[in-house]
N, C-alpha and C positions, 0 to 999 in steps of 0.2 A: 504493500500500500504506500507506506514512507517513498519510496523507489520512483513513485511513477508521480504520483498529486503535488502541487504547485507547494513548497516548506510553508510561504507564509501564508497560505488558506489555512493550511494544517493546523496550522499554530494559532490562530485570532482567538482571543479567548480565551488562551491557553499562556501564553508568555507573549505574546502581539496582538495589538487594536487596530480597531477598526482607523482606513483611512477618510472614512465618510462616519461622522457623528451628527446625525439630527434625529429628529421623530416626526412624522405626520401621520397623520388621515391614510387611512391605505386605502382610497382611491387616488392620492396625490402622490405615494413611494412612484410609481414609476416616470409621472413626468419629472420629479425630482433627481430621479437616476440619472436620465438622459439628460439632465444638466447638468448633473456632474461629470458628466462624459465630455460633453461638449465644453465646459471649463480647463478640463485635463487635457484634453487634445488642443486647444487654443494654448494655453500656458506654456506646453512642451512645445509646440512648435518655434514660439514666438521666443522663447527661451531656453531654447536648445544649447546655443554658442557659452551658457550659462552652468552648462552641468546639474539637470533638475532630475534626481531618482526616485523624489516620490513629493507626493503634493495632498495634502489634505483640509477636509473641505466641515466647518461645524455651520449649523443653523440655527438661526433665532427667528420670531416671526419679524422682525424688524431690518437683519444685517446677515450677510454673508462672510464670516470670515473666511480666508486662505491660507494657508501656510505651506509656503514653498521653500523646499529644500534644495539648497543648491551648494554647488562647490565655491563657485565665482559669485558672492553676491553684490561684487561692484558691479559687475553688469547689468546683475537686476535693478538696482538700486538708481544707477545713473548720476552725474553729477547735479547736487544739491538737490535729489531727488525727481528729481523731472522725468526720467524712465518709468518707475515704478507708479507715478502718477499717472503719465499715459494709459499702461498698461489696465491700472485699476479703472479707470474710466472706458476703456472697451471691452473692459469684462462687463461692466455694471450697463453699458448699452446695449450688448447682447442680452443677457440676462432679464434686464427690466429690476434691477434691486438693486439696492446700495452696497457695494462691497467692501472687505478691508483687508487688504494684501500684507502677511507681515513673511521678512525673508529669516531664515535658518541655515543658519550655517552648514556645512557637512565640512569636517575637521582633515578627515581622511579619507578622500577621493578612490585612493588603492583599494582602501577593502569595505566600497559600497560596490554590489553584482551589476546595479542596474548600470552605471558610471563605468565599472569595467568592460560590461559587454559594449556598449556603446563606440568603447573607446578601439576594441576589438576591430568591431565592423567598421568603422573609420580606415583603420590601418588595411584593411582588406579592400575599401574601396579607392586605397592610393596605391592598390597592387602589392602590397608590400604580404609576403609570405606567411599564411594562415597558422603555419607551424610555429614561426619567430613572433609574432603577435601573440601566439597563445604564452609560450614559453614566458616570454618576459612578460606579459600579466601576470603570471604565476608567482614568478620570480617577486617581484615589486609588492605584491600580497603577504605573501609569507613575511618578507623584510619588513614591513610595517605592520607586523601582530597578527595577522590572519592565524587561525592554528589549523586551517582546511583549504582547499579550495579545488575548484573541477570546471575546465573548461570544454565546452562539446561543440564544433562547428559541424553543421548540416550542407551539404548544398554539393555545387559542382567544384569543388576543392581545387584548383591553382587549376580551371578551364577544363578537369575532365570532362568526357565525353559521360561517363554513369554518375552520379548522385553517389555522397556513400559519407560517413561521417566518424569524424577521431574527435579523439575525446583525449586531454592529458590533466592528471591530479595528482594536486600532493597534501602532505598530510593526513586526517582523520577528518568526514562528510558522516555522521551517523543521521542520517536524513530520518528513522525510524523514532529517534529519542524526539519528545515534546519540548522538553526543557533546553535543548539545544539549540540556541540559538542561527541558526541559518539564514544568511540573504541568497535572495533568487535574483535572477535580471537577465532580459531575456532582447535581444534588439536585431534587426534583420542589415545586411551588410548588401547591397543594390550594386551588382556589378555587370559586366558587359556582358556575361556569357548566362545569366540571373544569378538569382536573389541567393543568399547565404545565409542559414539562422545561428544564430551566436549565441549561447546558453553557460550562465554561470553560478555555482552555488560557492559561497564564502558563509565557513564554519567559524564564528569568534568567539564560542567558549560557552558554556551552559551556564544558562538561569534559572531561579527556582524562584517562582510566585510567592508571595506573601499569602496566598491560601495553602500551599504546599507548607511552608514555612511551619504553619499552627497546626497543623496536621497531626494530632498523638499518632504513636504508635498502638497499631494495635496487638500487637505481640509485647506482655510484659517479660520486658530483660532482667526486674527487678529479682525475680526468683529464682533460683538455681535446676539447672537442666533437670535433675531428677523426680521434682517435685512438679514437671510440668504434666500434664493428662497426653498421655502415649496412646497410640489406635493397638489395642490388641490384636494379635493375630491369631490366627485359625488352628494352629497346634499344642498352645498351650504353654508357650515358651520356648518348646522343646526347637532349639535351631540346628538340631543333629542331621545330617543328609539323608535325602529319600533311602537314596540308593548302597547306601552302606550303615552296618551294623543293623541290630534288632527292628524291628514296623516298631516296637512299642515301645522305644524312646528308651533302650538300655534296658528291658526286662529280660532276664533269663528265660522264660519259658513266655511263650506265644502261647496259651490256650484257647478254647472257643469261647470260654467269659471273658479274654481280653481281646477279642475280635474286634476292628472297629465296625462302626455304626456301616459305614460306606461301603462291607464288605470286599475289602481287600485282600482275603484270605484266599487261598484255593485251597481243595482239600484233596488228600494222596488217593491212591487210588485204592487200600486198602479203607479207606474209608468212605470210598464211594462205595467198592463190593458189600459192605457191611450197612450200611443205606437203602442199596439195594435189596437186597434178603430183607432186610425189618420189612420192606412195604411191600413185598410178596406175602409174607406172613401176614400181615394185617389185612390183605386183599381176599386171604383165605379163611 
Protein backbone atom coordinates (compact mmCIF):
# COMPACT_ATOMS: atom_id res chain seq x y z
CA UNK A 1 0.00 0.00 0.00
CA UNK A 2 2.90 2.44 1.40
CA UNK A 3 4.72 1.47 -2.03
CA UNK A 4 2.20 2.77 -4.59
CA UNK A 5 -0.32 5.86 -2.77
CA UNK A 6 0.96 9.52 -2.87
CA UNK A 7 3.25 9.64 1.21
CA UNK A 8 1.54 12.94 1.96
CA UNK A 9 -2.22 11.75 1.26
CA UNK A 10 -1.18 8.98 3.43
CA UNK A 11 -0.01 10.95 6.09
CA UNK A 12 -2.85 14.03 6.48
CA UNK A 13 -4.16 13.43 9.60
CA UNK A 14 -1.64 11.53 10.73
CA UNK A 15 1.77 13.79 11.11
CA UNK A 16 0.50 16.23 7.91
CA UNK A 17 -2.50 18.81 7.29
CA UNK A 18 -4.55 19.63 5.20
CA UNK A 19 -3.38 22.36 2.44
CA UNK A 20 -6.99 23.71 2.18
CA UNK A 21 -8.47 24.71 5.70
CA UNK A 22 -12.01 26.03 5.54
CA UNK A 23 -15.67 24.72 6.12
CA UNK A 24 -18.94 25.30 4.08
CA UNK A 25 -22.25 24.27 3.20
CA UNK A 26 -21.72 21.17 1.02
CA UNK A 27 -23.44 22.25 -1.70
CA UNK A 28 -20.70 25.17 -1.93
CA UNK A 29 -17.27 22.25 -1.19
CA UNK A 30 -17.18 21.84 -4.71
CA UNK A 31 -17.40 25.39 -6.21
CA UNK A 32 -14.93 26.13 -3.48
CA UNK A 33 -12.56 23.30 -4.80
CA UNK A 34 -12.36 24.47 -8.18
CA UNK A 35 -11.19 27.78 -6.72
CA UNK A 36 -8.69 26.41 -5.18
CA UNK A 37 -7.52 24.85 -8.12
CA UNK A 38 -7.71 27.67 -10.09
CA UNK A 39 -5.75 29.86 -7.23
CA UNK A 40 -2.85 27.12 -7.36
CA UNK A 41 -2.59 26.97 -10.82
CA UNK A 42 -2.51 30.84 -11.37
CA UNK A 43 0.19 31.32 -8.25
CA UNK A 44 2.47 28.46 -9.67
CA UNK A 45 2.42 29.72 -12.90
CA UNK A 46 2.86 33.39 -12.22
CA UNK A 47 5.59 32.35 -9.63
CA UNK A 48 7.30 29.78 -11.00
CA UNK A 49 10.83 31.61 -11.54
CA UNK A 50 10.20 31.88 -7.41
CA UNK A 51 10.52 28.26 -6.36
CA UNK A 52 6.79 27.67 -4.94
CA UNK A 53 6.34 23.78 -3.55
CA UNK A 54 3.24 24.14 -1.83
CA UNK A 55 0.62 26.83 -1.38
CA UNK A 56 -2.04 26.83 1.15
CA UNK A 57 -5.27 28.37 1.18
CA UNK A 58 -7.66 29.05 4.83
CA UNK A 59 -11.26 30.70 4.65
CA UNK A 60 -13.36 33.12 6.42
CA UNK A 61 -16.75 34.28 5.33
CA UNK A 62 -15.12 37.72 4.93
CA UNK A 63 -11.08 37.15 3.56
CA UNK A 64 -9.19 34.72 1.79
CA UNK A 65 -5.97 34.05 3.11
CA UNK A 66 -2.66 32.52 1.10
CA UNK A 67 0.22 31.36 2.18
CA UNK A 68 2.92 30.72 -0.32
CA UNK A 69 5.84 28.85 0.07
CA UNK A 70 8.69 29.71 -1.63
CA UNK A 71 12.47 29.45 -1.86
CA UNK A 72 13.14 33.13 -3.49
CA UNK A 73 10.65 35.34 -1.75
CA UNK A 74 12.36 38.55 -3.08
CA UNK A 75 10.71 37.65 -6.05
CA UNK A 76 7.51 37.21 -4.67
CA UNK A 77 7.60 40.15 -2.78
CA UNK A 78 9.20 42.66 -5.32
CA UNK A 79 10.78 45.84 -4.51
CA UNK A 80 8.85 47.82 -1.77
CA UNK A 81 6.29 45.51 -2.25
CA UNK A 82 4.69 46.25 -5.41
CA UNK A 83 4.81 42.58 -6.84
CA UNK A 84 3.05 41.00 -4.31
CA UNK A 85 0.49 43.67 -4.48
CA UNK A 86 -0.02 43.15 -8.06
CA UNK A 87 -0.33 39.61 -7.62
CA UNK A 88 -2.95 39.83 -4.60
CA UNK A 89 -5.06 42.02 -6.65
CA UNK A 90 -5.56 39.55 -9.65
CA UNK A 91 -6.07 36.97 -7.53
CA UNK A 92 -9.00 38.99 -5.63
CA UNK A 93 -10.33 39.99 -9.47
CA UNK A 94 -10.52 36.45 -10.40
CA UNK A 95 -11.95 35.26 -7.49
CA UNK A 96 -14.47 38.17 -6.61
CA UNK A 97 -13.09 38.22 -2.75
CA UNK A 98 -10.67 40.12 -0.80
CA UNK A 99 -7.59 38.39 -0.49
CA UNK A 100 -4.36 38.26 1.72
CA UNK A 101 -1.07 36.87 0.28
CA UNK A 102 1.49 36.22 3.07
CA UNK A 103 5.02 34.74 1.73
CA UNK A 104 7.06 31.63 3.68
CA UNK A 105 10.17 31.01 3.43
CA UNK A 106 11.54 27.41 2.56
CA UNK A 107 15.03 27.51 4.30
CA UNK A 108 16.38 24.45 2.20
CA UNK A 109 15.45 24.25 -1.21
CA UNK A 110 17.66 20.74 -1.55
CA UNK A 111 15.57 18.69 0.48
CA UNK A 112 11.98 20.17 -0.56
CA UNK A 113 10.65 16.91 -3.46
CA UNK A 114 8.57 19.37 -5.15
CA UNK A 115 11.67 22.00 -5.75
CA UNK A 116 13.88 19.13 -6.47
CA UNK A 117 11.85 17.60 -9.13
CA UNK A 118 11.34 20.69 -10.77
CA UNK A 119 14.78 21.46 -10.78
CA UNK A 120 15.29 17.86 -12.29
CA UNK A 121 13.03 18.46 -15.36
CA UNK A 122 14.60 21.96 -15.93
CA UNK A 123 18.16 20.31 -16.22
CA UNK A 124 16.40 17.77 -18.74
CA UNK A 125 14.86 20.35 -20.67
CA UNK A 126 18.50 22.14 -21.31
CA UNK A 127 19.50 18.47 -22.57
CA UNK A 128 21.63 18.16 -19.92
CA UNK A 129 21.88 14.15 -18.97
CA UNK A 130 18.90 12.48 -16.87
CA UNK A 131 21.43 10.27 -15.14
CA UNK A 132 23.80 13.55 -13.92
CA UNK A 133 20.75 15.45 -12.96
CA UNK A 134 19.46 12.68 -10.88
CA UNK A 135 22.85 11.85 -9.38
CA UNK A 136 23.61 15.29 -8.19
CA UNK A 137 20.01 15.99 -6.63
CA UNK A 138 20.95 13.11 -4.76
CA UNK A 139 24.04 14.01 -3.81
CA UNK A 140 23.01 17.97 -2.68
CA UNK A 141 20.01 16.16 -0.47
CA UNK A 142 21.96 13.84 1.57
CA UNK A 143 24.80 16.91 2.12
CA UNK A 144 22.09 19.13 3.56
CA UNK A 145 20.33 16.52 6.06
CA UNK A 146 18.17 14.46 3.90
CA UNK A 147 18.43 10.92 5.63
CA UNK A 148 16.56 9.37 2.32
CA UNK A 149 15.81 10.12 -1.00
CA UNK A 150 14.62 8.34 -4.48
CA UNK A 151 14.64 9.63 -7.62
CA UNK A 152 12.51 7.92 -10.74
CA UNK A 153 12.55 9.47 -14.22
CA UNK A 154 9.79 8.02 -16.64
CA UNK A 155 9.67 8.96 -20.35
CA UNK A 156 11.98 8.43 -23.42
CA UNK A 157 15.23 8.74 -21.53
CA UNK A 158 18.25 10.66 -23.54
CA UNK A 159 15.79 10.39 -27.01
CA UNK A 160 15.08 6.57 -26.84
CA UNK A 161 13.03 5.18 -29.31
CA UNK A 162 10.99 2.61 -26.04
CA UNK A 163 9.80 4.54 -22.99
CA UNK A 164 11.37 2.68 -19.95
CA UNK A 165 12.29 4.30 -16.41
CA UNK A 166 15.59 4.36 -13.65
CA UNK A 167 15.17 5.03 -10.66
CA UNK A 168 18.59 5.96 -8.34
CA UNK A 169 18.40 6.09 -4.08
CA UNK A 170 20.09 6.49 -1.20
CA UNK A 171 19.78 6.09 2.04
CA UNK A 172 16.45 4.77 4.03
CA UNK A 173 12.52 5.67 2.09
CA UNK A 174 10.31 3.51 4.80
CA UNK A 175 7.20 4.82 2.65
CA UNK A 176 5.03 2.19 4.87
CA UNK A 177 5.87 3.99 8.45
CA UNK A 178 3.15 6.98 9.20
CA UNK A 179 5.22 8.67 11.42
CA UNK A 180 7.85 9.16 8.81
CA UNK A 181 8.02 11.95 7.63
CA UNK A 182 8.20 11.80 3.76
CA UNK A 183 8.12 14.61 0.99
CA UNK A 184 6.76 13.67 -2.56
CA UNK A 185 7.08 16.09 -5.67
CA UNK A 186 6.34 15.16 -8.79
CA UNK A 187 6.98 17.63 -12.03
CA UNK A 188 6.86 16.69 -15.89
CA UNK A 189 10.29 17.79 -17.99
CA UNK A 190 8.69 18.96 -21.87
CA UNK A 191 11.38 17.83 -24.22
CA UNK A 192 11.75 17.46 -28.20
CA UNK A 193 11.28 13.93 -28.43
CA UNK A 194 8.06 14.24 -25.31
CA UNK A 195 7.25 14.63 -22.13
CA UNK A 196 9.45 13.15 -19.00
CA UNK A 197 7.82 12.47 -15.54
CA UNK A 198 10.40 13.28 -12.69
CA UNK A 199 9.25 11.73 -9.22
CA UNK A 200 10.92 12.23 -5.90
CA UNK A 201 10.51 11.12 -2.22
CA UNK A 202 12.89 12.97 0.58
CA UNK A 203 12.85 10.96 3.90
CA UNK A 204 13.82 13.68 6.81
CA UNK A 205 13.45 11.68 9.96
CA UNK A 206 10.40 10.48 11.96
CA UNK A 207 7.76 12.21 13.86
CA UNK A 208 5.56 11.23 16.49
CA UNK A 209 2.16 13.29 17.07
CA UNK A 210 1.24 14.60 20.29
CA UNK A 211 -1.74 12.14 20.35
CA UNK A 212 0.97 9.23 19.88
CA UNK A 213 2.90 11.09 22.46
CA UNK A 214 -0.08 10.47 25.50
CA UNK A 215 -0.62 7.36 24.32
CA UNK A 216 -0.21 4.72 27.67
CA UNK A 217 0.88 1.67 27.04
CA UNK A 218 -1.12 -0.99 27.08
CA UNK A 219 1.03 -3.71 28.20
CA UNK A 220 2.17 -3.11 31.86
CA UNK A 221 6.16 -3.39 32.13
CA UNK A 222 5.59 -2.54 35.78
CA UNK A 223 5.27 -6.34 36.68
CA UNK A 224 7.75 -8.86 36.22
CA UNK A 225 7.46 -11.44 33.34
CA UNK A 226 6.37 -14.39 35.44
CA UNK A 227 3.43 -12.96 37.03
CA UNK A 228 2.04 -11.99 33.73
CA UNK A 229 -1.35 -14.31 32.42
CA UNK A 230 0.46 -16.92 29.99
CA UNK A 231 -2.08 -18.63 27.09
CA UNK A 232 -1.99 -22.37 28.24
CA UNK A 233 -1.30 -24.84 26.12
CA UNK A 234 -2.92 -28.03 25.04
CA UNK A 235 -0.43 -30.75 26.86
CA UNK A 236 -0.32 -29.80 30.16
CA UNK A 237 3.08 -28.24 30.24
CA UNK A 238 4.54 -31.25 29.29
CA UNK A 239 7.10 -29.63 26.20
CA UNK A 240 8.75 -33.37 25.84
CA UNK A 241 8.76 -34.23 21.81
CA UNK A 242 5.88 -36.17 20.10
CA UNK A 243 8.07 -38.21 18.68
CA UNK A 244 10.54 -39.52 21.32
CA UNK A 245 10.26 -41.08 24.64
CA UNK A 246 6.91 -42.33 26.41
CA UNK A 247 2.98 -40.74 24.63
CA UNK A 248 2.45 -40.19 28.41
CA UNK A 249 4.99 -37.58 29.36
CA UNK A 250 7.80 -39.90 31.04
CA UNK A 251 5.27 -42.78 32.43
CA UNK A 252 6.76 -46.12 32.70
CA UNK A 253 3.95 -48.09 31.78
CA UNK A 254 1.36 -46.95 28.99
CA UNK A 255 -1.95 -48.73 30.03
CA UNK A 256 -5.44 -48.54 28.78
CA UNK A 257 -6.45 -46.01 31.83
CA UNK A 258 -3.79 -43.81 30.68
CA UNK A 259 -4.94 -43.81 27.09
CA UNK A 260 -5.42 -40.52 25.91
CA UNK A 261 -8.82 -39.07 25.25
CA UNK A 262 -7.99 -38.70 21.31
CA UNK A 263 -7.17 -42.31 21.02
CA UNK A 264 -3.68 -42.53 20.09
CA UNK A 265 -3.11 -45.92 21.01
CA UNK A 266 -3.05 -48.88 18.75
CA UNK A 267 -3.46 -52.02 20.16
CA UNK A 268 -1.12 -55.43 19.26
CA UNK A 269 -2.56 -57.86 17.65
CA UNK A 270 -2.62 -60.22 20.55
CA UNK A 271 -5.14 -58.19 21.65
CA UNK A 272 -7.03 -57.74 18.97
CA UNK A 273 -7.37 -61.95 18.75
CA UNK A 274 -8.52 -61.69 22.30
CA UNK A 275 -11.28 -58.90 21.38
CA UNK A 276 -12.07 -60.94 18.83
CA UNK A 277 -13.02 -64.21 20.64
CA UNK A 278 -14.98 -62.18 23.64
CA UNK A 279 -17.43 -60.83 20.89
CA UNK A 280 -17.97 -64.36 19.35
CA UNK A 281 -18.76 -65.54 22.76
CA UNK A 282 -21.06 -62.94 23.51
CA UNK A 283 -22.69 -63.27 19.95
CA UNK A 284 -23.29 -66.92 21.03
Amino acid sequence: MGQKVNPHGLRVGVIKDWDSRWFARSDKVPDLIVEDKKIRDFLKKELFSAGVPKIEIERDNTKVRIFVHCSRPGVVIGRGGTEIERIQNLVSNMIGKTVSISVIEVKNPDTSAQLVAENIAAQLERRIGFRRAMKNAIGRAMRTGAKGIKVLCSGRLGGAEIARSEHYHEGTIPLQTLRADIEYGFAEAKTTYGRIGVKVWIYKGEVLSQSLRTTPRTLDLSKPLDSRRRRDDRRGGNRSSFNRGNRDGGRSNYSRDNRRQSGGYRRSSGEQNEAGEASKGGGN
